[in-house]
Chimera marker file (.cmm) of the C-alpha trace (Angstrom):
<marker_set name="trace">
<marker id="1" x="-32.372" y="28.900" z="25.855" r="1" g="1" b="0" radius="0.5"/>
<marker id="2" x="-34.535" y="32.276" z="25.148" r="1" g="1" b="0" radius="0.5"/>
<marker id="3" x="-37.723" y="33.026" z="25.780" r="1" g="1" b="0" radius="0.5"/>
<marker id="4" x="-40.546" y="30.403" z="25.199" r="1" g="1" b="0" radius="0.5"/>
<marker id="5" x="-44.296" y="30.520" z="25.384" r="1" g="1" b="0" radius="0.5"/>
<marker id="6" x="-46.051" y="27.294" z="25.614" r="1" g="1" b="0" radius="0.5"/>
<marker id="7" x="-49.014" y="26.783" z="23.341" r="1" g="1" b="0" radius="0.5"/>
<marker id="8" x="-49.717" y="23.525" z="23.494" r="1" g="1" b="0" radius="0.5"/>
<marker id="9" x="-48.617" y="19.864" z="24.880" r="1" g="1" b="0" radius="0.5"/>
<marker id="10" x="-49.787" y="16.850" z="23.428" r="1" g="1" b="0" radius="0.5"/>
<marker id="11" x="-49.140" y="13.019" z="25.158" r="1" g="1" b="0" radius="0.5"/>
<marker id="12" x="-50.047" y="10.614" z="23.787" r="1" g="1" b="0" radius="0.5"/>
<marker id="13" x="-49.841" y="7.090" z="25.601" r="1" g="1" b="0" radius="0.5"/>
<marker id="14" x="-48.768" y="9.002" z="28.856" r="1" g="1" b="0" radius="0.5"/>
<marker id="15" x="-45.580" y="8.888" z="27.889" r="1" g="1" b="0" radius="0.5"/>
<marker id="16" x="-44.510" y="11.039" z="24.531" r="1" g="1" b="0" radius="0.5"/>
<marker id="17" x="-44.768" y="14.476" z="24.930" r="1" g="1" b="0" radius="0.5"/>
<marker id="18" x="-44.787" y="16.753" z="22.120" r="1" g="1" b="0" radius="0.5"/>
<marker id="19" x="-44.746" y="20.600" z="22.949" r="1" g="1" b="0" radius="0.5"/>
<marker id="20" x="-45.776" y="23.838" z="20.631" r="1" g="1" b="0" radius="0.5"/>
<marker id="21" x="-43.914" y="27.062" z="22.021" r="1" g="1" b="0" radius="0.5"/>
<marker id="22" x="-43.524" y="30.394" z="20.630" r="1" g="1" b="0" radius="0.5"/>
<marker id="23" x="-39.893" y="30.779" z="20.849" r="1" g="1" b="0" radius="0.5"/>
<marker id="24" x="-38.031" y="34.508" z="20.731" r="1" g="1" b="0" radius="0.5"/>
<marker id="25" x="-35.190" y="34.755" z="18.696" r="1" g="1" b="0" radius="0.5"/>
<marker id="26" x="-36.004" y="31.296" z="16.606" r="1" g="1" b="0" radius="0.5"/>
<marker id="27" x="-35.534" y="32.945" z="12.889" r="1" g="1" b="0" radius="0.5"/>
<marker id="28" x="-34.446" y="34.487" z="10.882" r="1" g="1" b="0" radius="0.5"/>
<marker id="29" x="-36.507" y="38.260" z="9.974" r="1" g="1" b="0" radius="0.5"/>
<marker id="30" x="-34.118" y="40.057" z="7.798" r="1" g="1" b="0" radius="0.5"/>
<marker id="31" x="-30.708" y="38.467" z="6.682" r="1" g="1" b="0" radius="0.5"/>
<marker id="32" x="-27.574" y="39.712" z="6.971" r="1" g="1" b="0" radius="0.5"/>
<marker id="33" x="-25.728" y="42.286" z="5.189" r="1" g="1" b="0" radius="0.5"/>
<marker id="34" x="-22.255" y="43.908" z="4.463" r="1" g="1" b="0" radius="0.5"/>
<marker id="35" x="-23.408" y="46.694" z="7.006" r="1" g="1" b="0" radius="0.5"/>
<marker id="36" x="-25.607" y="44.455" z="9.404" r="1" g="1" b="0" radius="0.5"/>
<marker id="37" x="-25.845" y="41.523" z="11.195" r="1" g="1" b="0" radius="0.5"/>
<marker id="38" x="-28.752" y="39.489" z="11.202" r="1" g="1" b="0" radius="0.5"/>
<marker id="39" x="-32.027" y="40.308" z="12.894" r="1" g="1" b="0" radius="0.5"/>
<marker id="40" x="-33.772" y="37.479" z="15.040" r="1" g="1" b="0" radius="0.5"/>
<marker id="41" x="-37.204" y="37.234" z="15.966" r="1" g="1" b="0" radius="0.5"/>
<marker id="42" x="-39.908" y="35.030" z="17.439" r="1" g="1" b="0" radius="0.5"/>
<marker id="43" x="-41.174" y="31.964" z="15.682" r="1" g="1" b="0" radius="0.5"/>
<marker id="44" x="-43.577" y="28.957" z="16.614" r="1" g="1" b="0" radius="0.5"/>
<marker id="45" x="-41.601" y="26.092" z="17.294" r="1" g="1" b="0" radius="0.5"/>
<marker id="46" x="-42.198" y="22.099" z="17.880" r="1" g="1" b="0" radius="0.5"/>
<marker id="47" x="-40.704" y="19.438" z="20.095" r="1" g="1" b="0" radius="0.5"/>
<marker id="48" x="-41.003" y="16.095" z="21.319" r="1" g="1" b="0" radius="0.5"/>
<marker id="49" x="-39.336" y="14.028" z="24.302" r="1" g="1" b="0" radius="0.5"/>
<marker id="50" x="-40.184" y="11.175" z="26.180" r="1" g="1" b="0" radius="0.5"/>
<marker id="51" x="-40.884" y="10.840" z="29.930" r="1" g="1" b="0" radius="0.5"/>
<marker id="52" x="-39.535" y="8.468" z="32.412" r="1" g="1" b="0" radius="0.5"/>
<marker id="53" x="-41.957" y="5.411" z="34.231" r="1" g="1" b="0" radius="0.5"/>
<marker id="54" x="-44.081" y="6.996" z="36.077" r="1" g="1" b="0" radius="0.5"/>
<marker id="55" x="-42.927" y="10.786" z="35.621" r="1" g="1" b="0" radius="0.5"/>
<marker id="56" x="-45.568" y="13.426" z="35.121" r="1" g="1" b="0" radius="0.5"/>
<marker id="57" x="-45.551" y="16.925" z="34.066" r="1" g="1" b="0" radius="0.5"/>
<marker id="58" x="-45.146" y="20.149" z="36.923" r="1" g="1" b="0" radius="0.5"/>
<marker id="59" x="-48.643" y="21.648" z="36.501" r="1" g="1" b="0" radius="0.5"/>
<marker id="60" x="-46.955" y="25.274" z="37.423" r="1" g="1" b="0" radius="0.5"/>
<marker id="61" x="-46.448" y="27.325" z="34.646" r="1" g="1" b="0" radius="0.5"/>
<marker id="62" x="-43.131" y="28.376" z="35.297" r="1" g="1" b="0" radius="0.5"/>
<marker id="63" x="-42.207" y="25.286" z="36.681" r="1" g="1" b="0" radius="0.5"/>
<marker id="64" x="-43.226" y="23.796" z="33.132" r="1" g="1" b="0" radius="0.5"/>
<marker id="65" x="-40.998" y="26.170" z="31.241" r="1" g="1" b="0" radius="0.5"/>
<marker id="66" x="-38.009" y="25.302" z="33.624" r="1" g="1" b="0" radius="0.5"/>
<marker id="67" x="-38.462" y="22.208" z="33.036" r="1" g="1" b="0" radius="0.5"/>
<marker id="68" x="-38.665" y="21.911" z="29.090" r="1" g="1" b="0" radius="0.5"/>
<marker id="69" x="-35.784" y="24.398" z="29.175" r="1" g="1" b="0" radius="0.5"/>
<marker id="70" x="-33.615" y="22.271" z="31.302" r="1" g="1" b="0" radius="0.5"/>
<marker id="71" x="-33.845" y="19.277" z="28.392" r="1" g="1" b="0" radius="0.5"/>
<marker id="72" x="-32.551" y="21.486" z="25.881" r="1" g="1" b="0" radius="0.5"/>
<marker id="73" x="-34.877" y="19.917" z="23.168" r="1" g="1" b="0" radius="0.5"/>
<marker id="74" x="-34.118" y="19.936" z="19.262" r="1" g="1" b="0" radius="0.5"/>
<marker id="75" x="-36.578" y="22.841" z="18.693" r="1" g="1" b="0" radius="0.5"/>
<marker id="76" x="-37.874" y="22.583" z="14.960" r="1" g="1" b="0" radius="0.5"/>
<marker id="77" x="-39.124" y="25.805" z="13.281" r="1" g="1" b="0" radius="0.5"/>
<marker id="78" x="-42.744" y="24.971" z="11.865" r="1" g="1" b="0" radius="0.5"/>
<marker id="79" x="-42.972" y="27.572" z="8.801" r="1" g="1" b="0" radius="0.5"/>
<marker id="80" x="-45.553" y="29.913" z="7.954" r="1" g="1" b="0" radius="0.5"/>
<marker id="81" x="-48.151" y="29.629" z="5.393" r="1" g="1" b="0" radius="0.5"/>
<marker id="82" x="-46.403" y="32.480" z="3.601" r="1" g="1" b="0" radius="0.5"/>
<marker id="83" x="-42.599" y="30.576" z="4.105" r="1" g="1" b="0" radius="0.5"/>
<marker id="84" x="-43.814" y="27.460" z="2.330" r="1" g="1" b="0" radius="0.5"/>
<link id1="1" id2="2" r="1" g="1" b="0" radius="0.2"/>
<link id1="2" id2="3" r="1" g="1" b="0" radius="0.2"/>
<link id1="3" id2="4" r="1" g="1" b="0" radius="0.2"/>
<link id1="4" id2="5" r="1" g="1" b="0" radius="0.2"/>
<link id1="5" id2="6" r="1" g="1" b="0" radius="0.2"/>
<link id1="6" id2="7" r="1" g="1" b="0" radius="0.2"/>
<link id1="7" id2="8" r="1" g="1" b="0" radius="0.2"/>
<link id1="8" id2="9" r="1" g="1" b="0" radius="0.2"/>
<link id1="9" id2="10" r="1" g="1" b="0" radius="0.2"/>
<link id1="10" id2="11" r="1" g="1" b="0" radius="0.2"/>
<link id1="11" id2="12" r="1" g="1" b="0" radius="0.2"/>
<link id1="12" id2="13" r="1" g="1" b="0" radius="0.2"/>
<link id1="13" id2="14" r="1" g="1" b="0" radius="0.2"/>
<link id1="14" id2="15" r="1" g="1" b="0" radius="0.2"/>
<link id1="15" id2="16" r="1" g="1" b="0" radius="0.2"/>
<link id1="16" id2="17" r="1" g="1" b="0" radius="0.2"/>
<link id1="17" id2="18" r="1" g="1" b="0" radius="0.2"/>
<link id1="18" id2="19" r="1" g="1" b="0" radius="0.2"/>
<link id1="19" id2="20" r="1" g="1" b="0" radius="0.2"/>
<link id1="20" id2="21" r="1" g="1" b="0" radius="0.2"/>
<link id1="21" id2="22" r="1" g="1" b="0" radius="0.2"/>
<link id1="22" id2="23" r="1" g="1" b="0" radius="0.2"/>
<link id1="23" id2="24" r="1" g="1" b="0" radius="0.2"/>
<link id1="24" id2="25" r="1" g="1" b="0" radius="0.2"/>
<link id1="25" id2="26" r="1" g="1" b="0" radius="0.2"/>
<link id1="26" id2="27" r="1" g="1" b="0" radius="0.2"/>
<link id1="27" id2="28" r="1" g="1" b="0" radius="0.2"/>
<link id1="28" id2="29" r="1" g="1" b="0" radius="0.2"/>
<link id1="29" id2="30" r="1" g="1" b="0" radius="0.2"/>
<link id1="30" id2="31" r="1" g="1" b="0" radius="0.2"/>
<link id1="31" id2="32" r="1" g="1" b="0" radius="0.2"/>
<link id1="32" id2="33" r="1" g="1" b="0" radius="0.2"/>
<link id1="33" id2="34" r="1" g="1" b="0" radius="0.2"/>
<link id1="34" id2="35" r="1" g="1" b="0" radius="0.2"/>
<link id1="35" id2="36" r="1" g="1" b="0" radius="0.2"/>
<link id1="36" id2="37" r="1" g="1" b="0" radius="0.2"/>
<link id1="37" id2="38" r="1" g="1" b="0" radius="0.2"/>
<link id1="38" id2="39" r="1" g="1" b="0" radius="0.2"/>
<link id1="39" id2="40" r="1" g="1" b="0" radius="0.2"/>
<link id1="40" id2="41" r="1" g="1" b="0" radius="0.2"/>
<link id1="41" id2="42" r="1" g="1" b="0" radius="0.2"/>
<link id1="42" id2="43" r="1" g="1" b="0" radius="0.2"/>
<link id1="43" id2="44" r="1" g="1" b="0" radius="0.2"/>
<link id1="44" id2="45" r="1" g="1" b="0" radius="0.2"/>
<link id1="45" id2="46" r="1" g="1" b="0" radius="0.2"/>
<link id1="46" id2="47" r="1" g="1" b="0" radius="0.2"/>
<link id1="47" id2="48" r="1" g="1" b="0" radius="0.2"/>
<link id1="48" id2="49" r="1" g="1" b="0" radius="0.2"/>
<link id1="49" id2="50" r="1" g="1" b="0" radius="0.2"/>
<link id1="50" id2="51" r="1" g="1" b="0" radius="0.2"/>
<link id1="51" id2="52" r="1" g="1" b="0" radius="0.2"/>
<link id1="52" id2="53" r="1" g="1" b="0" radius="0.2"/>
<link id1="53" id2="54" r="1" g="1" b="0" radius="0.2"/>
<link id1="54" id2="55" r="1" g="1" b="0" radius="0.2"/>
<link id1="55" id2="56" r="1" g="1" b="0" radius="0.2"/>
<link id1="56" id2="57" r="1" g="1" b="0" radius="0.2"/>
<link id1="57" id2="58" r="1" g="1" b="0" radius="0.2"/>
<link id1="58" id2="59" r="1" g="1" b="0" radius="0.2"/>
<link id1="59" id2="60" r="1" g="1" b="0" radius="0.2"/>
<link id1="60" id2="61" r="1" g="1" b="0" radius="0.2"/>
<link id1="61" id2="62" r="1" g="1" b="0" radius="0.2"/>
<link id1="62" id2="63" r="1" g="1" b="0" radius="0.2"/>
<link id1="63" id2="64" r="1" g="1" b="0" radius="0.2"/>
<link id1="64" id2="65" r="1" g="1" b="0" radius="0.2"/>
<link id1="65" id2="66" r="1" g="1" b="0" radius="0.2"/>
<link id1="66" id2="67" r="1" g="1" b="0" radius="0.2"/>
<link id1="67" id2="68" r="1" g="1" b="0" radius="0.2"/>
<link id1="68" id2="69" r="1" g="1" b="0" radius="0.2"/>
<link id1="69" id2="70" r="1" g="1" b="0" radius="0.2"/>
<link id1="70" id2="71" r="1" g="1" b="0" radius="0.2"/>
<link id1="71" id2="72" r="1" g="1" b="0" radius="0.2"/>
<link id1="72" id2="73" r="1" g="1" b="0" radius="0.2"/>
<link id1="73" id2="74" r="1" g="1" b="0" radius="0.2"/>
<link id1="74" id2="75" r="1" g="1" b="0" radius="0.2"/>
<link id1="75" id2="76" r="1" g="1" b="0" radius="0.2"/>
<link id1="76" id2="77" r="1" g="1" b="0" radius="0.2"/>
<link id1="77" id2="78" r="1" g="1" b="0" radius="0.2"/>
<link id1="78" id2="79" r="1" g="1" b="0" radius="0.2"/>
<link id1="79" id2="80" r="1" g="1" b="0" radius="0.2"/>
<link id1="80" id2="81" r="1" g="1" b="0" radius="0.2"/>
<link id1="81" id2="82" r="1" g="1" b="0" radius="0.2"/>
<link id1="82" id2="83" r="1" g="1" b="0" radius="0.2"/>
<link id1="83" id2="84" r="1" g="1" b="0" radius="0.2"/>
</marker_set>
């Protein structure tokens, strides 16, 4: 996983958690060409997951990231006003 920046969690019903990040490297910024690869940059990004009975979130900061990064979430681009 790169670089993420947590900008909001949402639970609902103390149990699904959805989480807004700010990911690096999450799209595409200019395509590729014959001469150049692809250039990445950072993009806002959404996912959700479920917790186990009775598990709760680290309140740490860092301890947070760690542990959205260790569940290797499906992290969906949410477009721009511009992209749409």
């Amino acid at each position: 996983m790169t670089d993420l920046t947590i900008t909001d969690i949402l639970i609902k019903d103390d149990v699904y958690v959805t989480v807004t990040a700010l990911i690096e490297d999450a799209m595409v910024v200019r395509p590729q060409t014959m001469e150049d690869p692809e250039e990445l940059g950072p993009g806002i990004c959404t996912a959700s997951f479920e917790l186990e009975e009775d598990e709760i979130l680290p309140f740490d900061e860092k301890e947070l990231i760690d542990y959205i990064e260790n569940l290797n979430l499906d992290w969906k681009l949410i477009p721009k006003d511009d992209d749409v």
